[in-house]
N, CA, C and O of each residue as an XYZ file, in Angstrom:
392
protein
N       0.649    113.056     46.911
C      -0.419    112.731     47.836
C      -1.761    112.656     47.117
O      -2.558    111.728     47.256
N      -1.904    113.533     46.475
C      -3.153    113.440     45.356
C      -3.200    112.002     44.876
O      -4.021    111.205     45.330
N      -2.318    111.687     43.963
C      -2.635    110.332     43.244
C      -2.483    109.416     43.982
O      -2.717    108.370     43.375
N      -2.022    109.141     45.675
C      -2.470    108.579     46.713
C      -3.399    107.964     47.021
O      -3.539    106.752     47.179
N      -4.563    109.371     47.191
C      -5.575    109.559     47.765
C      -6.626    108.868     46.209
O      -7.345    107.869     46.192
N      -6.344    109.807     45.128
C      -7.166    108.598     44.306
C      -7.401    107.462     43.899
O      -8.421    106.943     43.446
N      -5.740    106.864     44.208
C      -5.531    105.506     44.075
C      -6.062    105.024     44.770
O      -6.783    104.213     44.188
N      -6.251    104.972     46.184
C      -6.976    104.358     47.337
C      -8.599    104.337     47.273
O      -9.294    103.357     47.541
N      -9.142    105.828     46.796
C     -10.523    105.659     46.353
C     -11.137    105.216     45.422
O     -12.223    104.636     45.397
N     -10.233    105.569     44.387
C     -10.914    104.324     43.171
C     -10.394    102.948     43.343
O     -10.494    102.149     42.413
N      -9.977    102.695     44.199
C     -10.408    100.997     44.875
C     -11.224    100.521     45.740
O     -11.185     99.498     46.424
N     -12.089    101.490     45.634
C     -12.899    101.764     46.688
C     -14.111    101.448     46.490
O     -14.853    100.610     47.003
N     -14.252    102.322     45.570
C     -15.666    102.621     45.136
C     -16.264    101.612     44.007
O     -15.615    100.634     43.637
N     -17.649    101.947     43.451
C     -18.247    101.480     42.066
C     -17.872    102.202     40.913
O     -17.605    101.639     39.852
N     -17.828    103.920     41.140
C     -17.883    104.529     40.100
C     -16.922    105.099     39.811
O     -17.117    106.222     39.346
N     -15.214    104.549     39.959
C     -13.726    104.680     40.100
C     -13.867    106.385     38.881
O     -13.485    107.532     39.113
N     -14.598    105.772     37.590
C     -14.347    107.069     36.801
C     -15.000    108.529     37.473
O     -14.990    109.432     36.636
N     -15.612    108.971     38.926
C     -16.174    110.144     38.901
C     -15.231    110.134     40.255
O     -15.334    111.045     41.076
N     -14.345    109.088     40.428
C     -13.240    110.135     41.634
C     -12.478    111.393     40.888
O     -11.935    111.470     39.787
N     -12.687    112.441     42.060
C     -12.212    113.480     41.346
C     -11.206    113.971     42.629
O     -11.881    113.704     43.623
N     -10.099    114.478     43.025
C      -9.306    114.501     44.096
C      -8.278    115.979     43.247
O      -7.362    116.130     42.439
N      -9.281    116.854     44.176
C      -8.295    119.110     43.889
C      -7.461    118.789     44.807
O      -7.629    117.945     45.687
N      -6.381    119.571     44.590
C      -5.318    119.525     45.484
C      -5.294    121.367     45.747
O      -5.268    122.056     44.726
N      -5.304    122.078     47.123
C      -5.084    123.582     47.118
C      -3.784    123.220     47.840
O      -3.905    122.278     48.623
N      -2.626    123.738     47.750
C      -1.273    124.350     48.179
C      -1.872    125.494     49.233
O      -2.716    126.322     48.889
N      -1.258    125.404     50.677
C      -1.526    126.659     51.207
C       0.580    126.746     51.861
O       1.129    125.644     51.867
N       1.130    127.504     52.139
C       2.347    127.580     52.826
C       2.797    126.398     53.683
O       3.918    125.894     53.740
N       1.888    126.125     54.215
C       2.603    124.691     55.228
C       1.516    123.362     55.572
O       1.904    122.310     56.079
N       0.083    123.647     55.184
C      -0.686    122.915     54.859
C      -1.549    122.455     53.195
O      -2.107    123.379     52.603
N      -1.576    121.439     52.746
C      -2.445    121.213     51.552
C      -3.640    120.717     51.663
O      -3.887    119.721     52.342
N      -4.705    121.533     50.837
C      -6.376    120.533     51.453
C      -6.045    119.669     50.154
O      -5.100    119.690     49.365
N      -7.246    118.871     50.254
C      -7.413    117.231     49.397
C      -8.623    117.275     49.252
O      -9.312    116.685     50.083
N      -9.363    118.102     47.975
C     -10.935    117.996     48.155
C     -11.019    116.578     47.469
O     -10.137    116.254     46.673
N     -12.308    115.530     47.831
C     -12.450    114.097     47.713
C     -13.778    114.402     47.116
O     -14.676    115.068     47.631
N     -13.772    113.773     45.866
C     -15.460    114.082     45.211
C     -15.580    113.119     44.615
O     -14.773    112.902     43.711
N     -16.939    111.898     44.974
C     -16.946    110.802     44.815
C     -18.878    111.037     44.129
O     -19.765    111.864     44.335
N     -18.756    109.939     43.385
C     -20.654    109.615     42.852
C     -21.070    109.580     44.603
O     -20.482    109.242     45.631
N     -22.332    110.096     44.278
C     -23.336    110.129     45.623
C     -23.165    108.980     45.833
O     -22.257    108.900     46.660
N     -23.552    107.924     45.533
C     -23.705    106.268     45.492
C     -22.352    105.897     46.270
O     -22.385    105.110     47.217
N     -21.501    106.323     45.959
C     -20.185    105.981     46.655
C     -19.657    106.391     47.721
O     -18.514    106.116     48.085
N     -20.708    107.307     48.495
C     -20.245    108.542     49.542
C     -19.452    107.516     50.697
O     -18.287    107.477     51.093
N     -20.873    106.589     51.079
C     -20.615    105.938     52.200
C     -19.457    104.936     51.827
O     -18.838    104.725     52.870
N     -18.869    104.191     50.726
C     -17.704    103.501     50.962
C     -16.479    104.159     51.263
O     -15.657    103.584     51.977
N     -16.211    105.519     50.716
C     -15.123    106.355     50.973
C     -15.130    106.726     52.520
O     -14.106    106.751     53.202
N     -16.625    107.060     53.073
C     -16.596    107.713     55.131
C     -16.744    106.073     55.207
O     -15.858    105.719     54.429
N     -17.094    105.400     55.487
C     -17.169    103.831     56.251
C     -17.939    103.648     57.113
O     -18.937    104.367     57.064
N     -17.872    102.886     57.986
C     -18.821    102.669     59.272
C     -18.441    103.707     60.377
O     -17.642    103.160     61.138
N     -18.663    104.807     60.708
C     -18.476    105.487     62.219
C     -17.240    106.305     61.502
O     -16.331    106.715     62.223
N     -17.195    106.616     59.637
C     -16.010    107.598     59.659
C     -14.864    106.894     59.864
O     -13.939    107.697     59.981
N     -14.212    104.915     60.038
C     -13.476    104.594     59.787
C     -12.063    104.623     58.349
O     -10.858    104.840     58.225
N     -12.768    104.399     57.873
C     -12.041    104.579     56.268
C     -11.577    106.099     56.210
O     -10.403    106.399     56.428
N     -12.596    107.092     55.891
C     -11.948    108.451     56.047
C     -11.169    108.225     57.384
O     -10.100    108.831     57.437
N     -11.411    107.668     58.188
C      -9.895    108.382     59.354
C      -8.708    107.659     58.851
O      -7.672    108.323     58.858
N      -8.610    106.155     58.313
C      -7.606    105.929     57.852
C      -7.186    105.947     56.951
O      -6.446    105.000     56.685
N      -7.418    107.186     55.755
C      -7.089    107.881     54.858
C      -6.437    109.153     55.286
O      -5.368    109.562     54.832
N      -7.319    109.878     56.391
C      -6.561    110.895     56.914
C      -5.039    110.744     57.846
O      -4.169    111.601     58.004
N      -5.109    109.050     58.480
C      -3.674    108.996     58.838
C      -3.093    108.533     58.379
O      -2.181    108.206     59.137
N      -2.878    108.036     57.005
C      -2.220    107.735     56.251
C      -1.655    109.356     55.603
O      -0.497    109.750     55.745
N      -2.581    110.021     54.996
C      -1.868    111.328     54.763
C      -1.135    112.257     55.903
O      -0.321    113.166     55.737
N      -1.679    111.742     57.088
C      -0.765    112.552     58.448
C       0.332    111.997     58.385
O       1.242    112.823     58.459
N       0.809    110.557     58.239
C       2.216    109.972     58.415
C       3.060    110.525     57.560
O       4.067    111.078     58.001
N       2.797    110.478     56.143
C       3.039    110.593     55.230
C       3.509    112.084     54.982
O       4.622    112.427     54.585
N       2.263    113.033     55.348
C       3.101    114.454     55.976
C       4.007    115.069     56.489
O       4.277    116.269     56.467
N       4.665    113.902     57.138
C       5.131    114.090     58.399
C       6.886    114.257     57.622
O       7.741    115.143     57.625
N       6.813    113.367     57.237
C       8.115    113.020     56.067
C       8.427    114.150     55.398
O       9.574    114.543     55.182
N       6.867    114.973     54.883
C       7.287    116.226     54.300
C       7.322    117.343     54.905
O       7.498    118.403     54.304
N       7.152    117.249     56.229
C       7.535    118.295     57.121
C       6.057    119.280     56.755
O       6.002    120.461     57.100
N       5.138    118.724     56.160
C       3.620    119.421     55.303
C       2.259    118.565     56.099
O       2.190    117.446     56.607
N       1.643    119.249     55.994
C      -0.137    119.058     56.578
C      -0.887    118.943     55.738
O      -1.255    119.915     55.079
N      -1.219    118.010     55.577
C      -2.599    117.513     54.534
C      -3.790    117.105     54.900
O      -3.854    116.049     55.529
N      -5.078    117.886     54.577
C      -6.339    118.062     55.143
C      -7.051    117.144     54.098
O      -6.820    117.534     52.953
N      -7.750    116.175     54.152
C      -8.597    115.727     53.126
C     -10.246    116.299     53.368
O     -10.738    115.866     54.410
N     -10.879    116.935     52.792
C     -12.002    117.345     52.768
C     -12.836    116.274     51.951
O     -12.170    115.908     50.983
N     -13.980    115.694     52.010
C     -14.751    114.648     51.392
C     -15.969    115.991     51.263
O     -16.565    116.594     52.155
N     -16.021    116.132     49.790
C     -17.089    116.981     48.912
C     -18.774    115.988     48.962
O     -18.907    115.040     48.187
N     -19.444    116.214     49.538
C     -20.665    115.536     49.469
C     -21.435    115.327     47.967
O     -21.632    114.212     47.484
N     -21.664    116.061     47.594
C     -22.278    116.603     46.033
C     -21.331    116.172     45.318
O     -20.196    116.226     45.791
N     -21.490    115.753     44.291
C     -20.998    115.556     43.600
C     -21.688    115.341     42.209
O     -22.054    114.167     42.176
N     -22.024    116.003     41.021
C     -23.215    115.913     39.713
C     -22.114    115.033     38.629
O     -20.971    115.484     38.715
N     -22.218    114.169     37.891
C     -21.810    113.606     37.102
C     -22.150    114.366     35.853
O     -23.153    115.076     35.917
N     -21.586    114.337     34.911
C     -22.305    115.208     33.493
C     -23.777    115.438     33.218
O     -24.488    116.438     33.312
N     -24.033    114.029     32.803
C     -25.429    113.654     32.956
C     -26.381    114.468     33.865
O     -27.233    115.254     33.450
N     -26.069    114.112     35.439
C     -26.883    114.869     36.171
C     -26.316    116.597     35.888
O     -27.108    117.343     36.464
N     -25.845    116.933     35.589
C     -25.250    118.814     35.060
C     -26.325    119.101     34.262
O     -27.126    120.033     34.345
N     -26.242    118.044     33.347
C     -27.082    118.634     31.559
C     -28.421    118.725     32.076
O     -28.955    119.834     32.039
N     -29.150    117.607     32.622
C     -30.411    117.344     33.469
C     -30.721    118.299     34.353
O     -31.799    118.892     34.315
N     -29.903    118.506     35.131
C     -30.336    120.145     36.207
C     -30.677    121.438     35.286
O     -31.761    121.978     35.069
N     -29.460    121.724     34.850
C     -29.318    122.797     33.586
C     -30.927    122.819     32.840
O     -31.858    123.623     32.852
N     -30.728    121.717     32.316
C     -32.259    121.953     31.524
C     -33.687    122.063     32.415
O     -34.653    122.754     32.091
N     -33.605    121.372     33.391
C     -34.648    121.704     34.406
C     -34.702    123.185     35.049
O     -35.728    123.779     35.379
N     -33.460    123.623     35.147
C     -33.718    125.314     35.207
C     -34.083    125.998     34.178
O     -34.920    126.899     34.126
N     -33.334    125.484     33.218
C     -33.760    126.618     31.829
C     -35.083    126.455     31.272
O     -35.368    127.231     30.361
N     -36.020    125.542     31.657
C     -37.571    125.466     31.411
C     -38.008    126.461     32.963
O     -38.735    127.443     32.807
N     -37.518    126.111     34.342
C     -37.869    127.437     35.137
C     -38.396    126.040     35.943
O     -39.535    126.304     36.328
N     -38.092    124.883     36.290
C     -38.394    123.960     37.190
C     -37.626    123.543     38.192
O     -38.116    122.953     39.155
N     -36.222    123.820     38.077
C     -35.122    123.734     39.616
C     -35.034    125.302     40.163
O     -34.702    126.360     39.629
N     -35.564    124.879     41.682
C     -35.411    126.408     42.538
C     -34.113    125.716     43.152
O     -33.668    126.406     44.069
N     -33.497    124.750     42.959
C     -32.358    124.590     44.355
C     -30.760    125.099     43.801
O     -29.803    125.081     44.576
């Protein structure tokens, strides 16, 4: 379901290399954290949350087969390296309070 879910988003998006898709195992449900470039937020949710819903029923059908529950969570934030090193150093001079 993971490589599913990335396959579908990096066809998605502009910045295919910063899809990032955690998979947590819980007993009878799995979450699907979805972490996309900021820039890309809105092609992955769609107009009115279309696209995410038909990502989420595609993983409901698909569940269903495995007798398993799969939650996709869409991660808002998302820092690319670049923006990491850039924050990082803006704190370590004492200029990011966030």
């Amino acid at each position: 379901m993971k490589q599913l879910v990335e396959t579908v988003c990096k066809s998605l998006v502009d910045n295919p290399e910063d899809v990032k898709v955690t998979q947590i195992d819980g007993e009878q449900t799995t979450i699907l954290e979805l972490r996309v470039h900021q820039s890309d937020l809105g092609k992955v949710i769609g107009k009115q949350g279309r696209t995410a819903r038909a990502i989420r029923t595609i993983l409901a059908a698909a569940g269903m087969k495995q007798k398993r529950r799969f939650n996709l969570e869409i991660i808002e934030r998302f820092e690319d390296r670049a923006e990491r090193a850039e924050r990082a150093e803006r704190t370590d001079r004492g200029g990011d309070r966030s």
